[in-house]
PQR file with spaces between the fields and no chain letter, atoms N, CA, C, O and H, PARSE charges and radii, in Angstrom:
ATOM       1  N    UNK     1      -8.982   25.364   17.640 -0.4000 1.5000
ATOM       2  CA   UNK     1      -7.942   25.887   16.793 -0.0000 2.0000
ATOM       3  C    UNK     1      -7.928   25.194   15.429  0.5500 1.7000
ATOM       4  O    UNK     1      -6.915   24.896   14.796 -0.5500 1.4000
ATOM       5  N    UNK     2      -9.399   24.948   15.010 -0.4000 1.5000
ATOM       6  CA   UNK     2      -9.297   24.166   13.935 -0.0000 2.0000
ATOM       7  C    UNK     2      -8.748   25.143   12.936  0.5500 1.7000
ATOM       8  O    UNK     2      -7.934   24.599   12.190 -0.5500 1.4000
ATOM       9  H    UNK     2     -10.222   25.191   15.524  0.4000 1.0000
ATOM      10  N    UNK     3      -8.918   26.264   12.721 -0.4000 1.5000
ATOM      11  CA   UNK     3      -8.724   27.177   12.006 -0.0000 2.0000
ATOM      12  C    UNK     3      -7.484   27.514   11.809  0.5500 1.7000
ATOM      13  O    UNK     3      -6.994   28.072   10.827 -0.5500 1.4000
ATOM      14  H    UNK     3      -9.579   26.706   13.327  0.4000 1.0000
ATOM      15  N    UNK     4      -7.163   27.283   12.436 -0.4000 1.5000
ATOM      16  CA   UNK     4      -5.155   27.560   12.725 -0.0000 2.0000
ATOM      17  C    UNK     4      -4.845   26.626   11.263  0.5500 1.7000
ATOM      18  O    UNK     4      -5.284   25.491   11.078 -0.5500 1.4000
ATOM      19  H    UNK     4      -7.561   26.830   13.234  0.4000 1.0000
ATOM      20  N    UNK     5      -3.793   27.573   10.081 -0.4000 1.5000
ATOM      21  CA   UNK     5      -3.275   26.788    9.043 -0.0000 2.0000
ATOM      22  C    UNK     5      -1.772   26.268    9.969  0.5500 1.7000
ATOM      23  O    UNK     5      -1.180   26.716   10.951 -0.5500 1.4000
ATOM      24  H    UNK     5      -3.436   28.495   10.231  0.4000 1.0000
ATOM      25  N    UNK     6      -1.551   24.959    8.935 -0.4000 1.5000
ATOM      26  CA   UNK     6      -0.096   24.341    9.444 -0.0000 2.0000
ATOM      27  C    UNK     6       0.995   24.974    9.021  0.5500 1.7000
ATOM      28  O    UNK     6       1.116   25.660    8.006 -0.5500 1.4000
ATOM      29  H    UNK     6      -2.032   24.596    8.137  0.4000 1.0000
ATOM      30  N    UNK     7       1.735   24.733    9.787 -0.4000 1.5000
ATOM      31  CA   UNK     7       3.356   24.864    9.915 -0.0000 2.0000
ATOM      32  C    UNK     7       4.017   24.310    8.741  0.5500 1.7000
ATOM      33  O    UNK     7       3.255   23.498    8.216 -0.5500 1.4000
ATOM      34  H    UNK     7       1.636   24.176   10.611  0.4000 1.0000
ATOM      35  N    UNK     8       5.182   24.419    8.076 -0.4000 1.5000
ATOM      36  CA   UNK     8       5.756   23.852    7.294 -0.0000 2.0000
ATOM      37  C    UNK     8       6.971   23.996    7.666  0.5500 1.7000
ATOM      38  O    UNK     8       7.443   25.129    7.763 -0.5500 1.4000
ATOM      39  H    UNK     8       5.801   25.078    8.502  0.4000 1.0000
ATOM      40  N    UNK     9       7.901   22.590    8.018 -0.4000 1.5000
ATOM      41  CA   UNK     9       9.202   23.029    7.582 -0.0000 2.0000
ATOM      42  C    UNK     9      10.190   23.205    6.957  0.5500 1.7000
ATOM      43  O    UNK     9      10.579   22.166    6.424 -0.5500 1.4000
ATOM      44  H    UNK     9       7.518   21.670    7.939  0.4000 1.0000
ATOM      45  N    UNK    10      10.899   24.209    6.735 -0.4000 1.5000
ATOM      46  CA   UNK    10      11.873   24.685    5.836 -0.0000 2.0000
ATOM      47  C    UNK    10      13.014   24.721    6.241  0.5500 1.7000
ATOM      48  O    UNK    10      13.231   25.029    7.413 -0.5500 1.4000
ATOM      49  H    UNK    10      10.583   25.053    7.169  0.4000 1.0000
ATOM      50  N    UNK    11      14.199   24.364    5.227 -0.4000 1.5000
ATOM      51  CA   UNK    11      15.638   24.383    5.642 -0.0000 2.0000
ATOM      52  C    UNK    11      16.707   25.209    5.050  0.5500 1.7000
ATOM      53  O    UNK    11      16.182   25.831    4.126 -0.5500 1.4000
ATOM      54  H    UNK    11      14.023   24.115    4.275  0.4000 1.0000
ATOM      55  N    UNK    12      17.732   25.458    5.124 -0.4000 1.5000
ATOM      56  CA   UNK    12      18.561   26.193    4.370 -0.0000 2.0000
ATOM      57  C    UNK    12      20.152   25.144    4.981  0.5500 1.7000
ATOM      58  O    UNK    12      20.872   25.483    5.920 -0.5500 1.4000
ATOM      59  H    UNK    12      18.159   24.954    5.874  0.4000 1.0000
ATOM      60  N    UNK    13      20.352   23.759    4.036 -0.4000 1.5000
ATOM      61  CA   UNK    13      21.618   23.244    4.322 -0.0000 2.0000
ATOM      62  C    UNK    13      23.000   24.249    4.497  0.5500 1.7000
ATOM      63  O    UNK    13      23.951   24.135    5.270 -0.5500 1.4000
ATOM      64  H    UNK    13      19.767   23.484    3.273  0.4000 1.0000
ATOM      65  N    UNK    14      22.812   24.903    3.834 -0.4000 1.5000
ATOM      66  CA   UNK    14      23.788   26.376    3.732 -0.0000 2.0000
ATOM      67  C    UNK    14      24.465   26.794    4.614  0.5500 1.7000
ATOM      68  O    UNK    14      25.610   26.536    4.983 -0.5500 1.4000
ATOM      69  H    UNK    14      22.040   24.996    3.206  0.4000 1.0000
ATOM      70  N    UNK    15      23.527   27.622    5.029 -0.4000 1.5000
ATOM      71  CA   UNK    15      22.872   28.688    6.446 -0.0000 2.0000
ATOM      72  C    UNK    15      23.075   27.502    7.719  0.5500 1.7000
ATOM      73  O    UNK    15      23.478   27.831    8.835 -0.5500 1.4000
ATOM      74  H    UNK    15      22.596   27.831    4.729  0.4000 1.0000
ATOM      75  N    UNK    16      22.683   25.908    7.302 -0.4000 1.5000
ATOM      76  CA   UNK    16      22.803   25.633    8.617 -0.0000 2.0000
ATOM      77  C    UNK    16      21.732   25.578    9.730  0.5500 1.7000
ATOM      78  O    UNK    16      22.030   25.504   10.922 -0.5500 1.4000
ATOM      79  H    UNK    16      22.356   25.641    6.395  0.4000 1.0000
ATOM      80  N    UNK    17      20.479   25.617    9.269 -0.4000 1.5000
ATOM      81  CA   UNK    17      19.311   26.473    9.729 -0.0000 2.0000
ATOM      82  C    UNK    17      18.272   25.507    9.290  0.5500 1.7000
ATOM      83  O    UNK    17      18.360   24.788    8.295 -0.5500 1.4000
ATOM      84  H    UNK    17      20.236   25.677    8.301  0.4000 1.0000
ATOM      85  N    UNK    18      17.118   25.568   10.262 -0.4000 1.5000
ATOM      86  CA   UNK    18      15.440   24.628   10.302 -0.0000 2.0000
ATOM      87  C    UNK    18      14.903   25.307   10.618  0.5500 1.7000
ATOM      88  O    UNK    18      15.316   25.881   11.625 -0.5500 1.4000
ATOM      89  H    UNK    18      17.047   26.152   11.070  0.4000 1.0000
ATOM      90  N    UNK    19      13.910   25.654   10.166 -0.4000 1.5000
ATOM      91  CA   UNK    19      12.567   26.100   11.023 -0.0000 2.0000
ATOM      92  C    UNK    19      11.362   25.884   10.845  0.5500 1.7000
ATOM      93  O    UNK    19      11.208   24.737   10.424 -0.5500 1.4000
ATOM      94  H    UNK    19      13.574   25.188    9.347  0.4000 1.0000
ATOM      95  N    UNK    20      10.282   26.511   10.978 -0.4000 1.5000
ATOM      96  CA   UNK    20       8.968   26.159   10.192 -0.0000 2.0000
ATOM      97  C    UNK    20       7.842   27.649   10.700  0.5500 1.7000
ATOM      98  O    UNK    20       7.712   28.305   11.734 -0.5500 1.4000
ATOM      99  H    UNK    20      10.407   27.442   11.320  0.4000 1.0000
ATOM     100  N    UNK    21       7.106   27.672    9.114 -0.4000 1.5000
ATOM     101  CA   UNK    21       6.702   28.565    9.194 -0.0000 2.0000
ATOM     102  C    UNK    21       5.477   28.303    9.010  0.5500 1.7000
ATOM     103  O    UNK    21       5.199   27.118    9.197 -0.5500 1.4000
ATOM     104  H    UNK    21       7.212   27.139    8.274  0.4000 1.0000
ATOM     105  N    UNK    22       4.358   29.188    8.612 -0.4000 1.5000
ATOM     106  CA   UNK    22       3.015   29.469    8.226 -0.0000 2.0000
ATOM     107  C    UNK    22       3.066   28.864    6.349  0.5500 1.7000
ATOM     108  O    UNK    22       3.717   29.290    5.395 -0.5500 1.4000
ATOM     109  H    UNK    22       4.584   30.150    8.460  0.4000 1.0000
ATOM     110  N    UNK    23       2.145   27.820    6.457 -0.4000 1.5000
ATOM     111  CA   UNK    23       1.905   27.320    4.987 -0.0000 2.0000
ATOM     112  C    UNK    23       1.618   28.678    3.744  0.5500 1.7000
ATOM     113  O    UNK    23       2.036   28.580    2.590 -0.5500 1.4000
ATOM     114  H    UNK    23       1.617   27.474    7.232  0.4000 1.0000
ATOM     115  N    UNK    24       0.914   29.781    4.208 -0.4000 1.5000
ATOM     116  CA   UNK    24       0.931   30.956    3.373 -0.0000 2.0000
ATOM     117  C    UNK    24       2.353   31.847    3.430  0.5500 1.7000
ATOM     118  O    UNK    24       2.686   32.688    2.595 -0.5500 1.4000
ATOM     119  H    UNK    24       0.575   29.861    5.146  0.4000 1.0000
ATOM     120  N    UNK    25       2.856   31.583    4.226 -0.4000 1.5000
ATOM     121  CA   UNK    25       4.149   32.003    4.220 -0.0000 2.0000
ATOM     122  C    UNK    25       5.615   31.448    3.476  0.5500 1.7000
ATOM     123  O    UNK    25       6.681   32.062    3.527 -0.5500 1.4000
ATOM     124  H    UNK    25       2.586   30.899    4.903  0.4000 1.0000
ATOM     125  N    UNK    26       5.382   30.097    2.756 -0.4000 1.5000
ATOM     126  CA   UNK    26       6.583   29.107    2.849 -0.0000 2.0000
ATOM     127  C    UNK    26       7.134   29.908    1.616  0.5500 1.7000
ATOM     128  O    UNK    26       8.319   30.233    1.690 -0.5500 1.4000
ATOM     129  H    UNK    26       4.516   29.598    2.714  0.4000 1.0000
ATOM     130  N    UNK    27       6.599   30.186    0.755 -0.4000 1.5000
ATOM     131  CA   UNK    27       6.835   31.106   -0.446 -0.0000 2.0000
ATOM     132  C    UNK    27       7.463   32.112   -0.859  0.5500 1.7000
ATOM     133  O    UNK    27       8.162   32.394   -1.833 -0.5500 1.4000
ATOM     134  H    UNK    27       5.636   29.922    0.694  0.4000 1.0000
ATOM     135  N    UNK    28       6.949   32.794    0.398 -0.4000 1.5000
ATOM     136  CA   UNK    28       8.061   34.585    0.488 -0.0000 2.0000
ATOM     137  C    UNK    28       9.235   34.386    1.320  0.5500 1.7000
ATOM     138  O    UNK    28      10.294   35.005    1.212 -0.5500 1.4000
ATOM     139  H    UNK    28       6.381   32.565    1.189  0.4000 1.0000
ATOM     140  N    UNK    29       8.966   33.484    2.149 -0.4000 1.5000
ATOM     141  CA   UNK    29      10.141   33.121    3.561 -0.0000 2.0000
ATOM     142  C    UNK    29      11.461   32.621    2.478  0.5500 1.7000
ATOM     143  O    UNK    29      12.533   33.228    2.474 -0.5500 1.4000
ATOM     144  H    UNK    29       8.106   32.982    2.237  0.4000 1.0000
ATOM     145  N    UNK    30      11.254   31.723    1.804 -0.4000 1.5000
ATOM     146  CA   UNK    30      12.020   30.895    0.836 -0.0000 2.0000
ATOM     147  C    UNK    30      12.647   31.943    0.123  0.5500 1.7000
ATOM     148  O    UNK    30      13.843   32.163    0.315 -0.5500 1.4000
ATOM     149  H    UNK    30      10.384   31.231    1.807  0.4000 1.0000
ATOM     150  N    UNK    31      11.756   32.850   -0.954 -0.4000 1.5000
ATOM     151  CA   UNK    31      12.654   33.105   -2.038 -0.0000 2.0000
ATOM     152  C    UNK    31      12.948   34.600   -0.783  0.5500 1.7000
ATOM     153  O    UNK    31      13.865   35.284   -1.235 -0.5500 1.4000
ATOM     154  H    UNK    31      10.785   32.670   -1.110  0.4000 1.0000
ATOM     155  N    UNK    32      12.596   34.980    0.097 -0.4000 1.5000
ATOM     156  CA   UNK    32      13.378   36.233    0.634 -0.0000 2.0000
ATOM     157  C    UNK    32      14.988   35.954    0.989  0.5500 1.7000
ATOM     158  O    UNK    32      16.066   36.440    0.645 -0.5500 1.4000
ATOM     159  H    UNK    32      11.851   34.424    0.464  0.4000 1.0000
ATOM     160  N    UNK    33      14.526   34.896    1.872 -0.4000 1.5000
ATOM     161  CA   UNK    33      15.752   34.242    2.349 -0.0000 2.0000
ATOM     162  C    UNK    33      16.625   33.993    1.268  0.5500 1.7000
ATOM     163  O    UNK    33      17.553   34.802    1.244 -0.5500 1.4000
ATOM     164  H    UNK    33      13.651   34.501    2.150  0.4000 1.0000
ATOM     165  N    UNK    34      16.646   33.146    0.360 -0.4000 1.5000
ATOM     166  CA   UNK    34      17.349   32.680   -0.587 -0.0000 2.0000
ATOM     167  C    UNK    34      18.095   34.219   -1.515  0.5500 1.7000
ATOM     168  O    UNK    34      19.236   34.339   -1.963 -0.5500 1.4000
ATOM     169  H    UNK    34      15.892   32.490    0.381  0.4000 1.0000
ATOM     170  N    UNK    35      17.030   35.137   -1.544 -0.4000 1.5000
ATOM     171  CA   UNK    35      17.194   36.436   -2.022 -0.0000 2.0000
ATOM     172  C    UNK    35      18.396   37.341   -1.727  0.5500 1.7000
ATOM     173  O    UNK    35      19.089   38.015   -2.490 -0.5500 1.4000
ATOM     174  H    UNK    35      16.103   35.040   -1.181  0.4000 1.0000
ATOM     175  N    UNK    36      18.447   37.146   -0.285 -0.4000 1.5000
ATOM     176  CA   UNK    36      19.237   38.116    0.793 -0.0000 2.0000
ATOM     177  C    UNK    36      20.537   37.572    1.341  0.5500 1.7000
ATOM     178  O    UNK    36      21.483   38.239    1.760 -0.5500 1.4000
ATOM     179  H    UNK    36      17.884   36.598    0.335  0.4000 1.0000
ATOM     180  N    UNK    37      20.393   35.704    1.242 -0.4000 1.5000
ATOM     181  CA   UNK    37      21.894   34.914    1.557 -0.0000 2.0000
ATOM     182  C    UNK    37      22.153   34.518    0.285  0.5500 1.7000
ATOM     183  O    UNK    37      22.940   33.611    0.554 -0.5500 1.4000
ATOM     184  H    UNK    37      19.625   35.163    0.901  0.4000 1.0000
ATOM     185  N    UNK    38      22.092   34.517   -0.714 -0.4000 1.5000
ATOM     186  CA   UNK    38      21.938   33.401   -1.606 -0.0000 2.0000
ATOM     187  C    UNK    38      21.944   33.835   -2.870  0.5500 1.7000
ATOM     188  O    UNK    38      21.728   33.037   -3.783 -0.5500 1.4000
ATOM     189  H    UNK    38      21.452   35.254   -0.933  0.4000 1.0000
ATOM     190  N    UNK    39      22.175   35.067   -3.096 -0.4000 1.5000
ATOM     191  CA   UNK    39      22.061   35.800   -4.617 -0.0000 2.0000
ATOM     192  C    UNK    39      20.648   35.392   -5.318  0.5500 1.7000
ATOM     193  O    UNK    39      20.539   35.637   -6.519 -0.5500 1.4000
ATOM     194  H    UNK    39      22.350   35.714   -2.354  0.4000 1.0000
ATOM     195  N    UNK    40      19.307   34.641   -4.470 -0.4000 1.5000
ATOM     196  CA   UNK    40      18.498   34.269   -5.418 -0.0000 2.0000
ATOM     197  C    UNK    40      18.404   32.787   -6.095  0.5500 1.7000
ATOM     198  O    UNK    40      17.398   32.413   -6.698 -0.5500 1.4000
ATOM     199  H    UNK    40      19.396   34.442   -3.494  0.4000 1.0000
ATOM     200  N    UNK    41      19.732   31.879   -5.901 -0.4000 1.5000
ATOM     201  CA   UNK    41      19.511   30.894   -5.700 -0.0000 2.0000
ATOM     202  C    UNK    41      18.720   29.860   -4.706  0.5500 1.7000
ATOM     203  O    UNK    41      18.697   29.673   -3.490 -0.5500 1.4000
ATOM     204  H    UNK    41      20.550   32.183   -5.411  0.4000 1.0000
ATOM     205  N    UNK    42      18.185   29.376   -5.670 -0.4000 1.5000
ATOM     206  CA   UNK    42      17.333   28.309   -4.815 -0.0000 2.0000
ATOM     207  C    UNK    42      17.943   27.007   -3.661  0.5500 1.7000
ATOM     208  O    UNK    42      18.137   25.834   -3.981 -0.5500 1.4000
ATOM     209  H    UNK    42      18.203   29.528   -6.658  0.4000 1.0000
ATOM     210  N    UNK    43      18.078   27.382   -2.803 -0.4000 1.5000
ATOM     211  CA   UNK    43      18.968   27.084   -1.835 -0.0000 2.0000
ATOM     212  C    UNK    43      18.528   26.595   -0.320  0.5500 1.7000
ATOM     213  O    UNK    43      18.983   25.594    0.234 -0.5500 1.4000
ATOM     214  H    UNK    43      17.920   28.335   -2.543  0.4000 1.0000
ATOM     215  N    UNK    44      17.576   27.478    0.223 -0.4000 1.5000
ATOM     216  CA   UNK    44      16.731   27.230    1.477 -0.0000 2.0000
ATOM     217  C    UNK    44      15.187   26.498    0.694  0.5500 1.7000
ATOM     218  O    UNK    44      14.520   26.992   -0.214 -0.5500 1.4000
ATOM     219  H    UNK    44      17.207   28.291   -0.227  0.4000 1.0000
ATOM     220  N    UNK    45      15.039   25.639    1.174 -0.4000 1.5000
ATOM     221  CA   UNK    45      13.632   25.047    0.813 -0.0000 2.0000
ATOM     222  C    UNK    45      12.836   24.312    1.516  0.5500 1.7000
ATOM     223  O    UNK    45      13.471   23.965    2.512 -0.5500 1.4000
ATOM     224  H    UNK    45      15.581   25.237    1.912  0.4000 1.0000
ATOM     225  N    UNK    46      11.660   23.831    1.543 -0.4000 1.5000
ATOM     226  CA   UNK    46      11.006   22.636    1.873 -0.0000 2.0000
ATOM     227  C    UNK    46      11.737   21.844    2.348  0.5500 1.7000
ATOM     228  O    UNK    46      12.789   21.709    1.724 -0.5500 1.4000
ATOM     229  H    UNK    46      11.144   24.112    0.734  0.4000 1.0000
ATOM     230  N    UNK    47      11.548   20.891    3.733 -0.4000 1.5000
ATOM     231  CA   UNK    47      12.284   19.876    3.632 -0.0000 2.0000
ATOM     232  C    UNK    47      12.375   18.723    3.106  0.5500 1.7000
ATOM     233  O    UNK    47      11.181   18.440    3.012 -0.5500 1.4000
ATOM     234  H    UNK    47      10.694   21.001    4.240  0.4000 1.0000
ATOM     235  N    UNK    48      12.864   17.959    2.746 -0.4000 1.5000
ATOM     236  CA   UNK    48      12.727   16.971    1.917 -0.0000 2.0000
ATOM     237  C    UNK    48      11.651   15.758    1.997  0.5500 1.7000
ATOM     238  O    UNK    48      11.343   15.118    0.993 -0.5500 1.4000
ATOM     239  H    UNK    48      13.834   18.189    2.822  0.4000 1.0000
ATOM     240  N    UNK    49      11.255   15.570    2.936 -0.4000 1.5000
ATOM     241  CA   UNK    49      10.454   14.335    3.931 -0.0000 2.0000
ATOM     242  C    UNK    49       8.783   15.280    3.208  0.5500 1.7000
ATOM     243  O    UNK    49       7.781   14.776    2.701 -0.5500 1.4000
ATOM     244  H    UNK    49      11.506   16.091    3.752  0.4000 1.0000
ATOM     245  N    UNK    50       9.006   16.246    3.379 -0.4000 1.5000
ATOM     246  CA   UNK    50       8.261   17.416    3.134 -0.0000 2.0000
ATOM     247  C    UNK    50       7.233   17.528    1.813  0.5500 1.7000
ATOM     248  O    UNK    50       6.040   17.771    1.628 -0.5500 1.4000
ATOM     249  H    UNK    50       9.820   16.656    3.791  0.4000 1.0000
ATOM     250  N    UNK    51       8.587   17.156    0.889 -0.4000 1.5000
ATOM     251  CA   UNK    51       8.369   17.821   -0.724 -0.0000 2.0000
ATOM     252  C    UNK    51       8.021   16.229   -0.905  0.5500 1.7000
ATOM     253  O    UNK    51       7.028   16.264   -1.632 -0.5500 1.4000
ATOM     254  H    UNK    51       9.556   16.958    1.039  0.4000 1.0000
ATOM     255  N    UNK    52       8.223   15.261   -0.714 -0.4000 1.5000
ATOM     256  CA   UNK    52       7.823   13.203   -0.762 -0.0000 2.0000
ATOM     257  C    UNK    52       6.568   13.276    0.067  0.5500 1.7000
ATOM     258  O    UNK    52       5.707   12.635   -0.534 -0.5500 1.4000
ATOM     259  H    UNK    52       9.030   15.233   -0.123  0.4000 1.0000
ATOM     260  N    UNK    53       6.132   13.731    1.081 -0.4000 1.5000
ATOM     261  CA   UNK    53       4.895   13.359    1.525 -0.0000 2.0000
ATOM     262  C    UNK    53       3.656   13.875    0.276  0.5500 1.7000
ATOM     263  O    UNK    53       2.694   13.188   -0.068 -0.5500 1.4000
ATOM     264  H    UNK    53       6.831   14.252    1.570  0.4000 1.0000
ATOM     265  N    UNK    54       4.074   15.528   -0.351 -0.4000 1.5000
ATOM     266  CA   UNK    54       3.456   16.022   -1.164 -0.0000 2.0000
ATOM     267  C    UNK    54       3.069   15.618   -2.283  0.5500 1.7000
ATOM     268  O    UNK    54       2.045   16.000   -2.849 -0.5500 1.4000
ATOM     269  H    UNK    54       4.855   16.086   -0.071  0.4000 1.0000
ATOM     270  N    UNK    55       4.227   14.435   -2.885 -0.4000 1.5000
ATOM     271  CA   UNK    55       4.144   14.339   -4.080 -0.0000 2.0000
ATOM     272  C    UNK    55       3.942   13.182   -4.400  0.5500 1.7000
ATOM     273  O    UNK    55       3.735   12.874   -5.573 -0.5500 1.4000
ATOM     274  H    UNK    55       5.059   14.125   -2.425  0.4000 1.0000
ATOM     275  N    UNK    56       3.972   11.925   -2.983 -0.4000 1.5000
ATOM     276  CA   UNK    56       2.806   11.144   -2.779 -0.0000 2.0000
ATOM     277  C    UNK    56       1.519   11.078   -2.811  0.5500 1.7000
ATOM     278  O    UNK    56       0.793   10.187   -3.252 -0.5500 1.4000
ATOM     279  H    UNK    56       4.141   12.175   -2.030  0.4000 1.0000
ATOM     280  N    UNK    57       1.147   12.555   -2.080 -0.4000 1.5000
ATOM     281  CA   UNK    57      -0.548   12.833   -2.138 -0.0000 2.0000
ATOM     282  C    UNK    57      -0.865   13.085   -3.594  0.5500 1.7000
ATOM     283  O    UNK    57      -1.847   12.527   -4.083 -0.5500 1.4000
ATOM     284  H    UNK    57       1.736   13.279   -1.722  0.4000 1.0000
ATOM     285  N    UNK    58      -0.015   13.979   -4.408 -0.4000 1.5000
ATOM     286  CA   UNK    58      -0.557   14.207   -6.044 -0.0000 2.0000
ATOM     287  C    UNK    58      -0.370   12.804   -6.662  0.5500 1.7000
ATOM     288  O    UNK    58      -1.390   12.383   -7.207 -0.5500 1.4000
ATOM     289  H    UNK    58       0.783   14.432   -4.011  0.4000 1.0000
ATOM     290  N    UNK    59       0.374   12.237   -6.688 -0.4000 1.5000
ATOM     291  CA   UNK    59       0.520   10.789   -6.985 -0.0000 2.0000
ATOM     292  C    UNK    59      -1.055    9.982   -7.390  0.5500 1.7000
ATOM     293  O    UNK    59      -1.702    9.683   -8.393 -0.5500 1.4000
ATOM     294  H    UNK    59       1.203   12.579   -6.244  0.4000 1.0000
ATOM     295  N    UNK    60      -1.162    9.860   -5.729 -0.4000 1.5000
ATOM     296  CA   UNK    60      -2.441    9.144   -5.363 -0.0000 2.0000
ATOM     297  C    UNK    60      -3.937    9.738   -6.147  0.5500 1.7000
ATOM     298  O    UNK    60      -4.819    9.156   -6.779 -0.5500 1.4000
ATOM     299  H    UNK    60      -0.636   10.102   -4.914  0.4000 1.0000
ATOM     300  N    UNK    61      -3.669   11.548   -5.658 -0.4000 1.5000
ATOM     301  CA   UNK    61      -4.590   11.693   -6.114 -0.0000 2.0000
ATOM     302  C    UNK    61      -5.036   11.362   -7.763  0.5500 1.7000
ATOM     303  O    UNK    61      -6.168   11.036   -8.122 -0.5500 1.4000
ATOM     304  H    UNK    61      -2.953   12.021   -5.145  0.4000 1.0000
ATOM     305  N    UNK    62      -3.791   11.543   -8.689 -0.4000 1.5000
ATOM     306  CA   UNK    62      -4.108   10.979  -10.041 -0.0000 2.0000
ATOM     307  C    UNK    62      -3.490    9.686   -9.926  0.5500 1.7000
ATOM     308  O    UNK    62      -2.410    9.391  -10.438 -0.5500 1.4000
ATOM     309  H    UNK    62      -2.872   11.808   -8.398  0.4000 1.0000
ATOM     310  N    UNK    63      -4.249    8.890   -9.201 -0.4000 1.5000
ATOM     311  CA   UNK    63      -3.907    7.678   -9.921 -0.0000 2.0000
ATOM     312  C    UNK    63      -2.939    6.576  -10.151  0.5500 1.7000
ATOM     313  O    UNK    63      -3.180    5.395  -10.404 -0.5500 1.4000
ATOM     314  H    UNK    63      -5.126    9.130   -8.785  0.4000 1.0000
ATOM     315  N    UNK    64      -1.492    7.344   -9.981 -0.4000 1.5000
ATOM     316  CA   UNK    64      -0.434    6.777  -10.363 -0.0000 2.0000
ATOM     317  C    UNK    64      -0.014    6.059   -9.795  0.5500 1.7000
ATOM     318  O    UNK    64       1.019    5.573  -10.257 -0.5500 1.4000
ATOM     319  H    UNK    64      -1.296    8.303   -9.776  0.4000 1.0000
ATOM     320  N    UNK    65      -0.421    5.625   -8.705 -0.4000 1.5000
ATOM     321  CA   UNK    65       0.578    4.863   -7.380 -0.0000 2.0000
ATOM     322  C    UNK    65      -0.459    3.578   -7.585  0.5500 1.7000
ATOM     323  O    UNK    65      -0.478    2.900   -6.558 -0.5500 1.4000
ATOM     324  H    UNK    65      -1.260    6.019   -8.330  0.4000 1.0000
ATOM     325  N    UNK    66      -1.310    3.069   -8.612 -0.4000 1.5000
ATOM     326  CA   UNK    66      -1.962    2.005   -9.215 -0.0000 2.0000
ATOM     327  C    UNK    66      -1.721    1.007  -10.516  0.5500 1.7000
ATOM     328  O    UNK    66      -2.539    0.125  -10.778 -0.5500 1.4000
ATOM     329  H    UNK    66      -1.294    3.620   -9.446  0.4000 1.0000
């Protein structure tokens, strides 16, 4: 199942709500959701642990964490 893409999870503090979806999915899931509860505000997202692991890896990758 190497092929299998990862899971991501996403939250909506709001809504009250966790889940996790398909990494090609985190995009439409987000702004649909946010679309349909949320007037379009950015509101359901990434989880936070989530969006810090990510922005550790860009970090590293340029450099900065040196």
């Amino acid at each position: 199942m190497a092929d299998e893409e990862p899971d991501v999870p996403v939250m909506c503090p709001e809504c009250n709500t966790e889940t996790t979806v398909p990494l090609s999915d985190v995009e439409s899931t987000l702004a649909d959701h946010n679309k349909e509860h949320h007037g379009g505000d950015t509101v359901a997202t990434v989880t936070p642990e989530i969006k810090e692991y990510i922005a550790d890896l860009v970090a590293e990758d340029l450099d900065l964490l040196d």
